[in-house]
Every structure is written in C-alpha cells, then in structure tokens.
N, C-alpha and C positions, 0 to 999 in steps of 0.2 A: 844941405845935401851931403849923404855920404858919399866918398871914394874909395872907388871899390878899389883893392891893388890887385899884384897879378897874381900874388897869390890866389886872394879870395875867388878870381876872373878863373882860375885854374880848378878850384874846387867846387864851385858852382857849373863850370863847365862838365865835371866828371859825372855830377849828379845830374845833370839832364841827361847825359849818354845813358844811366842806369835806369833814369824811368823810360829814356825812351825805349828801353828793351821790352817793357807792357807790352803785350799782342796787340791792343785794339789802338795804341796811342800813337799821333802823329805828329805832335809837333810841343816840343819842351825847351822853354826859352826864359829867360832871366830879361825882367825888363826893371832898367834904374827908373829913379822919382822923374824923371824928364819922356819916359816914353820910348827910350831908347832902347833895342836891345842888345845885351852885354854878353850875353852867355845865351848856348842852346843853338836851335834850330830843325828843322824840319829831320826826320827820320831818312834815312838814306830809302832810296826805291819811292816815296811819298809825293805826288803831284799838290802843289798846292791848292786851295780852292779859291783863293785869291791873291792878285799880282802882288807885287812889291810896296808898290804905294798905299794897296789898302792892305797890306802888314803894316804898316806902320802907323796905318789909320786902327787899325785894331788895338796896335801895344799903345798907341798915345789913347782912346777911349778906356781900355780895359784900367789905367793908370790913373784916369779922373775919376771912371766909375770908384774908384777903390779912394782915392782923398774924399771925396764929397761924401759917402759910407761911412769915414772915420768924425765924419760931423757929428755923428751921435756917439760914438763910442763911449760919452761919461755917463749916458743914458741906457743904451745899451749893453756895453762890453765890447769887445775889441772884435772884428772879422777874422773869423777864420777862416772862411774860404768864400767864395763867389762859384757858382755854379749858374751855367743857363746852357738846357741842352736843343740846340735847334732839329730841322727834319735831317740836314746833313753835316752837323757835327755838333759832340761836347764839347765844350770850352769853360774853363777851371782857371780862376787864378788863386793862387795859394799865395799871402804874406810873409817875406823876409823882410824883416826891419824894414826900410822904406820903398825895398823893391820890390817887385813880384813876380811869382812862376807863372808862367802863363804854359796853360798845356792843353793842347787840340787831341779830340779824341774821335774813333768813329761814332754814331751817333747811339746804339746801342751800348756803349763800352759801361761797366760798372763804376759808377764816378767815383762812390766811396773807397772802393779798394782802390784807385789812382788817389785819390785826396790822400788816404793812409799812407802810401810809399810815398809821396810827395815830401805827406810832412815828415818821415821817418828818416828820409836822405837827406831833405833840407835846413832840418832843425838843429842837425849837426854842426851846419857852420854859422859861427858866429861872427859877425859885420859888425867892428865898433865905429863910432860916428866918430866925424872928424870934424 
C-alpha cells in the first residue's frame, strides 16, 4: 500500500477543488487502495443523494470494482477509467497509482470532458510507492 504524505494529501486535494469547478459535477474525492477517502468531497451548496455510510459503501465498492478490473489488465491493458451513468447520476472513477478519483456528476453531464480535466489535473501528480 502506498502512503500518501501531506504533501501529496495537499495536491490532490487542490486538484479536486479544480474539477469540482465543472458546472454539472458534484462530488470529487480521492479514495486510497482501502476505500477510504483521502482527498476531495462534495461541492459546496451540493445535497448528497446518499448518507454517509453508503459513501463509504460506494468508495469501498467503486475500490473492488477497480482491483478485480485490474485481473485482466495483462490481457487487456490497463483501465483508464470506469464510467456507469445512472437515471440520477454519473459516476467516474479515474486511476492514480493505487488510488482512485472518484467523481459524481449530474446525470446529463459530458463524462468525457470530466474524464479529460480529471486526467489532465491528476496525472500531474506523481505517488511513489513505499
């Protein structure tokens, strides 16, 4: 498992504040290999659509959905992104090294130009393993 520092915790935090300026997006969060989230959070003015404990139900599933995914990658190639858009929201999670962005959108919102600024803010930082 990596450990993120405060640094890293600091620059990943700055880059969910940036996607979450997107009009349609509501929720950009940084979740480590444990399901835990590190970085990010809800949009300021943003009601959630679910409580607390199924946030966390979501970053621990979105976190298996994406190891069990990496079962084929010698077969496949590596995930770039996970997308499933529901009737009331997108939900995107983009890969950083072992962890991932996880970002709630209205349900219309254009995924690809979120996917794009995702990776374009995120691929900046680099997370060595410890």
């Amino acid at each position: 498992m990596t450990i993120l520092s405060t640094k890293h915790i600091q620059e990943l935090e700055t880059a969910c504040q940036e996607l979450s300026k997107e009009d349609q997006v509501r929720h950009v969060g940084v979740i480590n290999s444990l399901g835990n989230l590190v970085a990010g959070g809800f949009k300021k003015g943003i009601t959630p659509l679910l409580d607390d404990g199924n946030m966390d139900m979501l970053y621990m599933q979105m976190q298996l959905d994406f190891k069990m995914r990496k079962e084929l990658d010698d077969l496949l190639g590596s995930v770039d992104y996970i997308a499933s858009r529901r009737t009331k929201t997108l939900v995107i999670s983009v890969p950083i090294g072992e962890n991932l962005v996880l970002i709630t959108a209205e349900p219309g919102a254009d995924d690809k130009s979120i996917i794009k600024k995702a990776e374009e803010l995120f691929d900046e930082i680099t997370i060595s393993t410890i």
